[in-house]
C-alpha positions as CSV (number, residue, x, y, z in Angstrom):
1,X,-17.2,8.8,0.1
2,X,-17.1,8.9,3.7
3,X,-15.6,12.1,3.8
4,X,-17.8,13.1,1.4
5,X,-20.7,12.7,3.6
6,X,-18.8,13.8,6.9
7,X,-18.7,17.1,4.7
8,X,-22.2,17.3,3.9
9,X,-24.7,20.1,5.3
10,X,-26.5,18.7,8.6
11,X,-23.4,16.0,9.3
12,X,-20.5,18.5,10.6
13,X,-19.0,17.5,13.7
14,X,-20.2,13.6,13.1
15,X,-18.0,10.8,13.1
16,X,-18.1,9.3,9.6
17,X,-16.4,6.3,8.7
18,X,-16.7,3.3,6.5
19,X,-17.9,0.1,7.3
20,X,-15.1,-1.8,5.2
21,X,-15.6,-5.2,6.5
22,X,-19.0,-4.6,5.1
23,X,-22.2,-6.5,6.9
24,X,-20.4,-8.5,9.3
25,X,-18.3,-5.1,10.4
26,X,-21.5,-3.3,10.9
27,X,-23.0,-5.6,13.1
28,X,-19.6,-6.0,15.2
29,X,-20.0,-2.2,15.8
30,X,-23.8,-2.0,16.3
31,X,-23.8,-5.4,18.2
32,X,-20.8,-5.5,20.2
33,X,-19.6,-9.0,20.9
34,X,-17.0,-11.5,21.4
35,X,-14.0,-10.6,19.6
36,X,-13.6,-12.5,16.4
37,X,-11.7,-16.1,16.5
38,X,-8.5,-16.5,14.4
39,X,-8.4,-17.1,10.7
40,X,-8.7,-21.1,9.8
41,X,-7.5,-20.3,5.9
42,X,-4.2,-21.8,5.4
43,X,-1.2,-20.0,5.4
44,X,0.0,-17.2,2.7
45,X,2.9,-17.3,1.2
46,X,4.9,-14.5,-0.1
47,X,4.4,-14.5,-3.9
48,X,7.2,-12.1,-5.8
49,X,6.3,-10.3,-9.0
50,X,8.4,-11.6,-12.1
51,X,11.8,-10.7,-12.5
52,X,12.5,-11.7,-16.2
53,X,13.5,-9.3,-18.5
54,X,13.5,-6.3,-16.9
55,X,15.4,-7.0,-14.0
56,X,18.9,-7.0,-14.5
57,X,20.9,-6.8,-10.8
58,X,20.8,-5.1,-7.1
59,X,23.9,-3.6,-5.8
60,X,23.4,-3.0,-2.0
61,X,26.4,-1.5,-1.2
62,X,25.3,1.0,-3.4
63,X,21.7,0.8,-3.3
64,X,21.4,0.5,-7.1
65,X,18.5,-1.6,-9.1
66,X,20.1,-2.2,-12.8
67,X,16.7,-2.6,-14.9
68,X,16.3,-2.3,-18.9
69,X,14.8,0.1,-20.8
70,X,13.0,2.2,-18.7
71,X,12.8,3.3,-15.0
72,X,9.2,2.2,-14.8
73,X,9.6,-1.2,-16.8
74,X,8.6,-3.3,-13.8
75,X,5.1,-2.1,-14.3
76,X,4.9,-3.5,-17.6
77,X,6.7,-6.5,-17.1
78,X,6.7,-7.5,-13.1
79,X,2.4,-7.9,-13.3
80,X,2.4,-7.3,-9.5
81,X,-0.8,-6.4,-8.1
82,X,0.4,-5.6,-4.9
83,X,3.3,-2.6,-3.5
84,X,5.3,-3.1,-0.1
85,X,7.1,-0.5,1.0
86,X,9.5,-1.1,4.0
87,X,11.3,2.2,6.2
88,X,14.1,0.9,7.9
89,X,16.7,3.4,10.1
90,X,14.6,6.2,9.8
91,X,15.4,7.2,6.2
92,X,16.6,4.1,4.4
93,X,13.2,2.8,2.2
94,X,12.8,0.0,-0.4
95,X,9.9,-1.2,-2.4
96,X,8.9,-5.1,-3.2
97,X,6.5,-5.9,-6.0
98,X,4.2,-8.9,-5.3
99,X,1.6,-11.0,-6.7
100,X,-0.4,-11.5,-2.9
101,X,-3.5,-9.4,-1.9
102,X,-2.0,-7.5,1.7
103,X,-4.7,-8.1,3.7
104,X,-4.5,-11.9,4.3
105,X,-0.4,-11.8,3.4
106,X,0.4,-9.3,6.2
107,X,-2.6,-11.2,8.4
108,X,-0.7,-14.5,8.4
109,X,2.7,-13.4,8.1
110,X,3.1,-11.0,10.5
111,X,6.6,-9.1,11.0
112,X,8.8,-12.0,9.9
113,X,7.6,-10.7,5.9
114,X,10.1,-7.6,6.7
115,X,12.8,-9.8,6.9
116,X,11.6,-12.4,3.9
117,X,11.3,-9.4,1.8
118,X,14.8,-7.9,2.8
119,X,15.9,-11.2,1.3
120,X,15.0,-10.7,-1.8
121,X,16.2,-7.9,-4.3
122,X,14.1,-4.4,-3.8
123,X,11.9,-3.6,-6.9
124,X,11.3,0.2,-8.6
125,X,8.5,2.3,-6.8
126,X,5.1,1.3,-8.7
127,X,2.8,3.4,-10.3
128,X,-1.0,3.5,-9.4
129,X,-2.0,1.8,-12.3
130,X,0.2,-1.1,-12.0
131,X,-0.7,-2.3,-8.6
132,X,-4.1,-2.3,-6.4
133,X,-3.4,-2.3,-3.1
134,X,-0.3,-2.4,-0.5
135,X,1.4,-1.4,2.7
136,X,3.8,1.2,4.1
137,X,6.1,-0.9,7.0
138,X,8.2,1.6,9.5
139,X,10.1,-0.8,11.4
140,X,11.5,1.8,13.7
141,X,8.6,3.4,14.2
142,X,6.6,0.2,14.4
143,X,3.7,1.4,12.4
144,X,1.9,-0.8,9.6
145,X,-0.3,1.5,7.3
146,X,-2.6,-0.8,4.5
147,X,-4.6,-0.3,1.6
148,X,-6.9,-2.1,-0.6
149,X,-10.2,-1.7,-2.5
150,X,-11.5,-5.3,-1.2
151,X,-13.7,-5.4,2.1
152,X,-11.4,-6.3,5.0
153,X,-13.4,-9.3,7.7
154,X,-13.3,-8.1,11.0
155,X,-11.5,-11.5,11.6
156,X,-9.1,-11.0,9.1
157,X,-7.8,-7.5,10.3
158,X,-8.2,-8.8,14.1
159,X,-5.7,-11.4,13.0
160,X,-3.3,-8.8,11.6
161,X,-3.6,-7.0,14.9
162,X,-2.7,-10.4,16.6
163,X,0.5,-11.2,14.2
164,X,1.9,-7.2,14.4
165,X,1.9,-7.0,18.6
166,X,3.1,-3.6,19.8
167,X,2.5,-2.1,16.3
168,X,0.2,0.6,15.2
169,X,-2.4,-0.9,12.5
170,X,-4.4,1.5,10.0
171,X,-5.7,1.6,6.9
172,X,-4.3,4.5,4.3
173,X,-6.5,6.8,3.2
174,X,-7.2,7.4,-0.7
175,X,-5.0,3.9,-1.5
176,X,-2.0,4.7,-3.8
177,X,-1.8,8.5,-3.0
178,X,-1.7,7.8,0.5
179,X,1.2,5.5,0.2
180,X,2.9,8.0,-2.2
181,X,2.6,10.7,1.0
182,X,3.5,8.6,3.9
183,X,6.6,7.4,1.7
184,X,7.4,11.0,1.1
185,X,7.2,11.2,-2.6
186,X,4.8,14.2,-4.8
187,X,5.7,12.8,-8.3
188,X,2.9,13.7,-10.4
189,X,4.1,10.7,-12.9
190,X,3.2,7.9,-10.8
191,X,-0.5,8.5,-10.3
192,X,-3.5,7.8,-12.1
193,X,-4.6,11.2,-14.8
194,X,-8.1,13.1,-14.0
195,X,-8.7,11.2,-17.7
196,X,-7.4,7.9,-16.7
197,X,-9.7,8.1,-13.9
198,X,-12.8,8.9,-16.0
199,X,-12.0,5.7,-18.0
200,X,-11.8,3.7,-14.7
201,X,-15.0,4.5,-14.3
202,X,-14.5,7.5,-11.5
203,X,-17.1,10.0,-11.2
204,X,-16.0,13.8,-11.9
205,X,-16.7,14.7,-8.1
206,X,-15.3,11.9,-6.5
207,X,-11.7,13.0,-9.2
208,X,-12.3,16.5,-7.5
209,X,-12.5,14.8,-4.2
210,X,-9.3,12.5,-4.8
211,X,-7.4,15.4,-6.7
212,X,-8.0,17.9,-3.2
213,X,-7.0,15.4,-1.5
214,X,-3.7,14.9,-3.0
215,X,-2.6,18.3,-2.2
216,X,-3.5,17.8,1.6
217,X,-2.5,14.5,2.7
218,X,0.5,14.8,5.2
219,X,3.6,14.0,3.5
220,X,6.5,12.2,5.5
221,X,8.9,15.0,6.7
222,X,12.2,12.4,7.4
223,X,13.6,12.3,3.4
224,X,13.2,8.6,3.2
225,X,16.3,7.3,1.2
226,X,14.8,4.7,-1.6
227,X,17.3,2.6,-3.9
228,X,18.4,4.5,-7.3
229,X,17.2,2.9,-10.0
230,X,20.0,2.5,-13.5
231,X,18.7,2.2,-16.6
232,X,20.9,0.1,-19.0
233,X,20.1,-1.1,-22.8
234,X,18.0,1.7,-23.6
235,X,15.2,1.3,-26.1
């Protein structure tokens, strides 16, 4: 919606941006102060999105996920809510599913969750529908993009600043199809339908909006390298 009103007559050449962190944000930026102290909440642990019966092995000498049925089972089956994608090497990427919202996780965990999560098993690529916000980690390149729906605290995101030093911290644009372009992938299957939308309780212009905008966001140029996925026991 901010670019919606950057674009409107009487506004052009404005800087136009929105005020995620909601009341408390706005003030920070219309009554510059001290900056925020550091989050008291205790801290978040990563929370992995269920394995069972879908998941059937990881290979990582061959960078092979064996799963059941279907490519896209996870979605049905894993209940994440949250999608962590990690490019490591330049062009070797992997996915994790979670059950954590990203904002807090990445806010108290800092860089460490790259190695927790290359601990664990890499999951399929989720579709829009089956998560609601995430993060795109370049470790070479040391850049952390986010994305959520949920208002962000000043504190919160000054936090994540503090925990990520020497990285480059910004929020995605347009959520899942932002992390579908900075991940380098176009498939049309694993995003939302103009109907789908509708039923989600979009509004026709803002699915004109989103639907422009997935044809002009800057897809990654490298040809990111993510883990083939097997499909065994087919329904």
């Amino acid at each position: 919606m901010a670019l919606h009103l950057a674009g409107s007559p009487g506004w052009e050449g404005w800087d136009v941006a929105h005020a995620w962190g909601g009341d408390e944000e706005l003030r920070r930026i219309v009554l510059p102060g001290p900056p925020p102290g550091p989050v008291e909440d205790s801290p978040v642990e990563i929370d992995m999105a269920s394995r069972d019966y879908w998941f059937v092995g990881w290979d990582p000498e061959a960078r092979t996920i064996t799963v059941r049925h279907d490519k896209s089972i996870a979605d049905t089956f894993a209940g994440a809510t949250c999608l962590v994608s990690v490019i490591d090497d330049d062009t070797a990427l992997a996915h994790w599913q979670l059950n954590n919202t990203i904002a807090p996780l990445l806010a108290h965990q800092g860089e460490p969750v790259v190695h927790a999560l290359a601990a664990e098993p890499p999951y399929p690529l989720a579709a829009e529908d089956a998560v609601s916000n995430g993060a795109v980690i370049d470790v070479r390149r040391r850049r952390l993009r986010y994305w959520t729906a949920d208002i962000v605290p000043p504190v919160c995101l000054a936090q994540m600043r503090a925990t990520w030093p020497g990285w480059q911290v910004e929020r995605l644009s347009w959520g899942h199809l932002g992390h579908l372009a900075a991940i380098g992938e176009r498939s049309g299957e694993l995003s939302m339908t103009d109907t789908e939308l509708f039923d989600a309780s979009w509004g026709a212009e803002l699915i004109t909006m989103r639907n422009l905008a997935r044809d002009a966001l800057p897809a990654e140029p490298r040809g990111l390298i993510a883990p083939q996925v097997l499909v065994v026991d087919r329904w």
